[in-house]
Residue, then its C-alpha position, 0 to 999 in steps of 0.5 A: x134843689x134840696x126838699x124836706x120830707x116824711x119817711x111815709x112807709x119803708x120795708x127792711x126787708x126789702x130795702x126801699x120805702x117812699x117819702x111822702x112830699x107836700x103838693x106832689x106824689x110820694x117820691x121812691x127811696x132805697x136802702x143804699x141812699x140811707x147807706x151813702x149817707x151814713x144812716x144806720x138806723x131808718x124808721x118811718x115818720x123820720x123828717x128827711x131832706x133829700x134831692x130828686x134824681x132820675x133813675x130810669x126816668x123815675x124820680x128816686x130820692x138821693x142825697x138824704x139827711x135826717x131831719x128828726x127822727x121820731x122817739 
């Protein structure tokens, strides 16, 4: 099931940020997801749709469209 959220806080340098999602805890995400889908540019506060997977029994972000990127 598709969710919309905000790219709370993301490291370029290590390649990973968190999304923060409505009711629930923020929800990881990493560099090579923005990269399957074509996202060259990432900044914080960007609106992202994405689905949750599992990843070593830890919820990650997959499948992420942009939304609205901030100017």
């Amino acid at each position: 099931m598709e969710q919309q959220g905000k790219l709370k806080f993301y490291n370029h340098v290590k390649g990973y940020g968190f999304i923060e999602r409505e009711n629930a805890n923020d929800i990881f995400v990493h560099v090579s997801e923005f990269k399957k889908s074509g996202i060259k540019t990432v900044v914080q506060e960007m609106v992202l749709t994405y689905v949750i997977d599992d990843h070593n029994g830890k919820p990650v972000a997959t499948d992420i469209r942009v939304v609205h990127t901030p100017e």
